[in-house]
C-alpha positions in Angstrom: 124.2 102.2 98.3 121.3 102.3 100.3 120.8 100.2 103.7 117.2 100.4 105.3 116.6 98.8 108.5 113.5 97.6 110.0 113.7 97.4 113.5 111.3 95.6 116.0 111.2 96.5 119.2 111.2 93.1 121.2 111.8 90.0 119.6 114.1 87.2 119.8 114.5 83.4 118.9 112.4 81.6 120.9 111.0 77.7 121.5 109.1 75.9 118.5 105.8 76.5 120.9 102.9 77.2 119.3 100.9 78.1 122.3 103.8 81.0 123.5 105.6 82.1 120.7 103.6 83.9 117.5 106.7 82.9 115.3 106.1 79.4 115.6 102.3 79.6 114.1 102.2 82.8 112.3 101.5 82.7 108.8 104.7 84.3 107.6 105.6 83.4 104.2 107.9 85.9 103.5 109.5 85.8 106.7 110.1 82.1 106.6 111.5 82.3 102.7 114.2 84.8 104.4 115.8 82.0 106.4 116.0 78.9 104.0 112.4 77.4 105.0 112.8 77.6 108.7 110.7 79.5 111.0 112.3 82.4 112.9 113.4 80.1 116.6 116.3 79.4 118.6 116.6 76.3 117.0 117.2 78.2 113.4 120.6 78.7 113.4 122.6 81.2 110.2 120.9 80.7 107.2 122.0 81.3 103.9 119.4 81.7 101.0 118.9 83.2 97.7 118.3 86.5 99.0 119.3 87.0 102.1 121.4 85.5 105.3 119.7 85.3 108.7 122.0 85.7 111.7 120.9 84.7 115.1 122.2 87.9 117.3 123.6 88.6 120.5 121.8 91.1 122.8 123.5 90.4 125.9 126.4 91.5 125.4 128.4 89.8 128.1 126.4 92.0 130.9 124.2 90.0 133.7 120.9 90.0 133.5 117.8 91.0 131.0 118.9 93.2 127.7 117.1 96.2 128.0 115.5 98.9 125.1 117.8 101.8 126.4 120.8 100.1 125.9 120.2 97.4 123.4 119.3 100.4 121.0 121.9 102.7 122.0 124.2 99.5 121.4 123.2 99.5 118.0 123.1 102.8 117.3 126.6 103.7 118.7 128.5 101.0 117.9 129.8 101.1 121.4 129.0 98.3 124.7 126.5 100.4 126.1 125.1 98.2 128.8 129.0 97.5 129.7 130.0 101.1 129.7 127.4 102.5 131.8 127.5 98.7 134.4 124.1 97.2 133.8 121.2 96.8 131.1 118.8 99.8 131.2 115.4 100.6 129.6 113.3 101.3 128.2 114.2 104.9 127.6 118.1 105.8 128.1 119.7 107.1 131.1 121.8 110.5 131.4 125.2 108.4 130.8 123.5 106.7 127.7 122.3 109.7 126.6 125.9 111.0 126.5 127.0 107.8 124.9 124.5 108.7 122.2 125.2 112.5 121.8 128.2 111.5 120.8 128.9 108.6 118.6 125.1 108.4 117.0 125.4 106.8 114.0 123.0 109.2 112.8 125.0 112.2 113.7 128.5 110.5 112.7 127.0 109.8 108.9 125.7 113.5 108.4 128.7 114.5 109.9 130.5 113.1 107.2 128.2 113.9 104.4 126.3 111.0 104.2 122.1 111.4 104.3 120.7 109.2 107.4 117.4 109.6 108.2 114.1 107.8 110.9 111.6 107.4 108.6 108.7 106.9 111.9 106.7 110.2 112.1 105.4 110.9 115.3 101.6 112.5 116.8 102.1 116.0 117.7 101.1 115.7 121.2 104.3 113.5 121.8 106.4 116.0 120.0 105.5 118.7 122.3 106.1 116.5 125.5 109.1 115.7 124.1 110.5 119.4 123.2 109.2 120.4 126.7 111.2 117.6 128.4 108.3 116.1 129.7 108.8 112.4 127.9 112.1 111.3 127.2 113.0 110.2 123.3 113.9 106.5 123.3 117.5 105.6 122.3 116.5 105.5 118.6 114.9 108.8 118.5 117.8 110.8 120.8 119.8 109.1 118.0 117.9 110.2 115.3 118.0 113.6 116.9 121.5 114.1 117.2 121.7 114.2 113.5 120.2 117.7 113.5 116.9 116.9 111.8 113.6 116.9 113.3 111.0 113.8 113.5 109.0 113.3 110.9 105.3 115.0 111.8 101.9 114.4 111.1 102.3 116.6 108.1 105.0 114.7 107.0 102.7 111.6 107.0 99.6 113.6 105.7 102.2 114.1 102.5 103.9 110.2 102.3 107.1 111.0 103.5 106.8 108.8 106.3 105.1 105.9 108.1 104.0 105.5 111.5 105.6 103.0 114.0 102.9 100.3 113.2 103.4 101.2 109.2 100.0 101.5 108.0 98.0 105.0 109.4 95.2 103.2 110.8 95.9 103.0 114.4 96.2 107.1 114.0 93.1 107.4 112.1 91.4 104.8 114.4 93.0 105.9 118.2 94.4 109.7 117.7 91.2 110.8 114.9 93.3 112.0 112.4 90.6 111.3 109.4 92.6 112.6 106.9 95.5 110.5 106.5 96.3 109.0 103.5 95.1 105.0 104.0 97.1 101.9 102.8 97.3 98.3 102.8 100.7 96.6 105.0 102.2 95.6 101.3 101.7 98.9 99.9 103.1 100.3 103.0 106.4 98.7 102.2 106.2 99.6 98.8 106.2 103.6 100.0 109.4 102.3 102.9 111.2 101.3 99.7 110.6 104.1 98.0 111.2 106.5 100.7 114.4 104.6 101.5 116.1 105.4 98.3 116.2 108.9 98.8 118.8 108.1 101.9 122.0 106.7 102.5 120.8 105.2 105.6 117.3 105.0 106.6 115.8 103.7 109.6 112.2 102.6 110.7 111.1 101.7 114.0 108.3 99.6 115.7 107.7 99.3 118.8 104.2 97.4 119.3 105.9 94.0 119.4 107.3 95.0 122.6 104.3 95.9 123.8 102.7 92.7 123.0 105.3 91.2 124.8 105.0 92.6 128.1 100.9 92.6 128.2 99.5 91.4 124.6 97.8 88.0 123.7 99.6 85.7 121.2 96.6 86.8 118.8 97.8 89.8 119.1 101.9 88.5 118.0 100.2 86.6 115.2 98.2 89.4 114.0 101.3 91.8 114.4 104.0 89.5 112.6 101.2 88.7 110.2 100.9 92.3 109.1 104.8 92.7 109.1 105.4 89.7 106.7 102.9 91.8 104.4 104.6 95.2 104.7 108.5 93.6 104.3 106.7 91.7 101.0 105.6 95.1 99.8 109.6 96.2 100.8 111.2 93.8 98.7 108.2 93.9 95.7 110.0 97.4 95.5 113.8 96.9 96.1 116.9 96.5 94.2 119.0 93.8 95.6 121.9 95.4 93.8 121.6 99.1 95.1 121.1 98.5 98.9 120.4 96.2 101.6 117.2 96.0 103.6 118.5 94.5 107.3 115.7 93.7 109.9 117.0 93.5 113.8 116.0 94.3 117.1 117.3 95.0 120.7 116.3 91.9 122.7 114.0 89.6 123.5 110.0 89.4 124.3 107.9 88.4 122.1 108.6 85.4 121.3 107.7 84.0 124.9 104.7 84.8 125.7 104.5 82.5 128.4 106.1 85.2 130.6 105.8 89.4 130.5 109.6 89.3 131.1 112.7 90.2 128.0 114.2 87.1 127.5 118.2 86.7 127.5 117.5 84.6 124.1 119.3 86.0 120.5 117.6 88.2 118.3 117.3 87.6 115.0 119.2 89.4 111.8 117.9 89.3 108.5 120.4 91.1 105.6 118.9 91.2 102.2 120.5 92.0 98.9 123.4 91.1 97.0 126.0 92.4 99.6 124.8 90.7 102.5 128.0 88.4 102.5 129.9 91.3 103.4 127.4 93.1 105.6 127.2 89.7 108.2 130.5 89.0 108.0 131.4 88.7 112.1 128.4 89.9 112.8 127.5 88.4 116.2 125.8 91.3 118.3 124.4 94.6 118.4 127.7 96.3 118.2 128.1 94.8 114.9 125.9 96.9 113.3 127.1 100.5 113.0 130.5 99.0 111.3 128.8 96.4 109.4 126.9 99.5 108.0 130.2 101.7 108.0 131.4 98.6 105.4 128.8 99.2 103.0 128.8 102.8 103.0 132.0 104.1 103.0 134.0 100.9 101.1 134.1 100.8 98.0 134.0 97.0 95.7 
């Protein structure tokens, strides 16, 4: 059994408003197949179709005020009520106490520990792996929980060789923004088809975006069209090149942004789920919120049929 997760960074079930939410107008086929027809909104509630269930999340948690990237991710990386724990929402990056929480019950860290193979698939530019070995940038709460497990991020020679993507999946924004000309150069669906095939050499593999968010605090809705246009083509490449019976492919973020556009604010709205494959009945089975993920996962991997 294999589970890959997509995660983006940002997005949650917004209004059916085409002039401040990119999932109400984007052309997202595959997207849209994934929840019975419906486009990805607070008004789409748990869908059941032939491939996969989408689950409308909660990212709040039961805490006051605006989920935050530090704790929505540590949340669903741990397991634990981060935001509740620690007494507030926190982000982007994680706080000392977060940190802790992390160090400790990383999902990461706890399958390797137990012999399983878990593993970020992002590479990162060296520039930020050298801030962030000489403590001058602080790893986001996926990354420290990546880390924890003992292996290093994927590099720029790990990309040069296809064994992983960068954040925005295809290496163009590299080749076009950080000059790195020789980088191997595909389209968003073959992208996917390498995330699938990288996948399967893991247990548990993880890939994160993080330019959603972005758009969300100071992007254009252009911008959140182009973006969820270009993820619709990579996840088609994903499932072109997947085996509903050997794993499950589960896409999920930490809170709300993007899909409100109207504001540069989170949101307190859901986020949305999406569990692919033949055992996604038992993967969203109470799953409600972001501390349903590590033990949804745990399910998969460790219990047997």
């Amino acid at each position: 059994m294999t589970i890959l997760t997509l995660f983006l960074d940002g997005v949650g079930l917004g209004a059916d408003d085409a002039e401040s939410n990119p999932f109400a107008t984007a052309d997202t086929p595959t997207l849209i197949s994934l929840a019975n027809g419906k486009r990805w909104l607070a008004s789409t509630e748990q869908q059941v179709s032939e491939r996969a269930i989408f689950a409308p999340t909660d990212a709040r948690l039961g805490v006051a005020g605006y989920p935050q990237s530090g704790t929505g991710q540590a949340s669903l990386l741990t397991g634990l009520n981060v935001p509740q724990l620690i007494g507030r929402h926190y982000g982007p990056k994680p706080e000392v106490k977060t940190r802790e929480l992390i160090a400790k019950h990383s999902y990461f860290r706890r399958l390797t520990e137990k012999g399983k193979s878990a593993r970020l698939l992002t590479a990162y530019p060296p520039r930020l792996l050298a801030d962030f070995e000489r403590g001058k940038t602080l790893r986001s709460s996926i990354q420290q929980a990546a880390y924890e497990s003992g292996h290093a991020h994927f590099t720029l020679e790990d990309l040069r060789r296809r064994r992983a993507l960068t954040a925005e999946w295809t290496t163009d924004s590299w080749r076009r923004h950080l000059r790195f000309s020789d980088l191997p150069q595909y389209a968003p669906r073959d992208a996917g088809r390498l995330l699938a095939r990288l996948a399967r050499q893991y247990d548990f593999a993880f890939h994160s975006h993080w330019q959603t968010d972005r758009i969300g605090h100071r992007g254009a809705l252009s911008e959140g069209i182009a973006i969820l246009e270009r993820f619709d083509a990579v996840l088609a490449g994903v499932l072109d090149n997947w085996d509903d019976e050997a794993g499950l492919v589960v896409i999920t973020s930490d809170h709300g942004n993007m899909e409100d556009l109207s504001s540069r604010r989170h949101t307190l709205n859901q986020v949305p789920t999406v569990i692919i494959g033949a055992r996604a009945e038992v993967f969203a089975q109470d799953f409600k919120s972001l501390i349903d993920f590590a033990p949804a996962c745990d399910r998969m991997l460790f219990v047997t049929r």
